[in-house]
C-alpha positions as CSV (number, residue, x, y, z in Angstrom):
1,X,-0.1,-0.6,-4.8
2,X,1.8,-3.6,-6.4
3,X,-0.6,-3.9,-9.3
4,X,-1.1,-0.2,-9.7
5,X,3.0,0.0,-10.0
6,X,2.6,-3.0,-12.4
7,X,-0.3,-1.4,-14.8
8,X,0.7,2.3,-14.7
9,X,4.0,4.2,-15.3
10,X,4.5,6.6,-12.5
11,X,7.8,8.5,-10.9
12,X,8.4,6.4,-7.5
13,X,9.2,10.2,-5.5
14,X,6.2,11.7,-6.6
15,X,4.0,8.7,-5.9
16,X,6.2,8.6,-2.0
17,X,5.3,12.2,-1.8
18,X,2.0,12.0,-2.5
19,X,1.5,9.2,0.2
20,X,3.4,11.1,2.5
21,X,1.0,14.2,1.8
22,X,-2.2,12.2,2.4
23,X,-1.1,11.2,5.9
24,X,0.2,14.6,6.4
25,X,-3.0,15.7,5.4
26,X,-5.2,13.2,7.7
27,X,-2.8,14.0,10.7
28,X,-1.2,10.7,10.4
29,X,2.2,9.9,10.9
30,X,3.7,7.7,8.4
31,X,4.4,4.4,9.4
32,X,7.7,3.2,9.4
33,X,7.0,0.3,7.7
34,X,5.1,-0.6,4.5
35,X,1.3,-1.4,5.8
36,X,0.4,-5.0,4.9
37,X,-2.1,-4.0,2.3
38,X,0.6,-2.1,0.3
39,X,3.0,-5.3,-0.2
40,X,3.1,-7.5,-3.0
41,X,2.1,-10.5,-1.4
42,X,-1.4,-9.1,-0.2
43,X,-1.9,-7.8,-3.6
44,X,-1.6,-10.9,-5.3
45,X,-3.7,-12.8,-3.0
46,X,-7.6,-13.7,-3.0
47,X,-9.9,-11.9,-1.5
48,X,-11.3,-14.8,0.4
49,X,-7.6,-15.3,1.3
50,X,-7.1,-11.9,2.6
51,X,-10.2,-12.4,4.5
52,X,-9.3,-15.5,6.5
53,X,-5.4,-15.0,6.9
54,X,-5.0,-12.6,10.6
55,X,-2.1,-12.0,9.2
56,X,-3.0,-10.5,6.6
57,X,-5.5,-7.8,8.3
């Protein structure tokens, strides 16, 4: 999400509704928090880093 915010102009609301509609859509609730794999730091780590940090999964 980081990078994609990074490379591409988009309008923050429209992206939040359009995450919020996905979930909707799966019958998810929306977590309250951001998921790990949406934050900057996991986007700007290694793949093999990602893969071997618990943390980060």
């Amino acid at each position: 999400m980081s990078v994609l915010l990074e490379r591409e102009t988009l309008a923050a609301d429209l992206l939040a509704q359009a995450i919020k509609a996905t979930f909707e859509r799966r019958g998810m609730a929306v977590p309250a928090e951001l998921p790990v794999g949406l934050t900057d730091e996991f986007a700007h780590v290694r793949s093999a880093d990602q893969a071997a940090a618990p943390e980060m999964q």
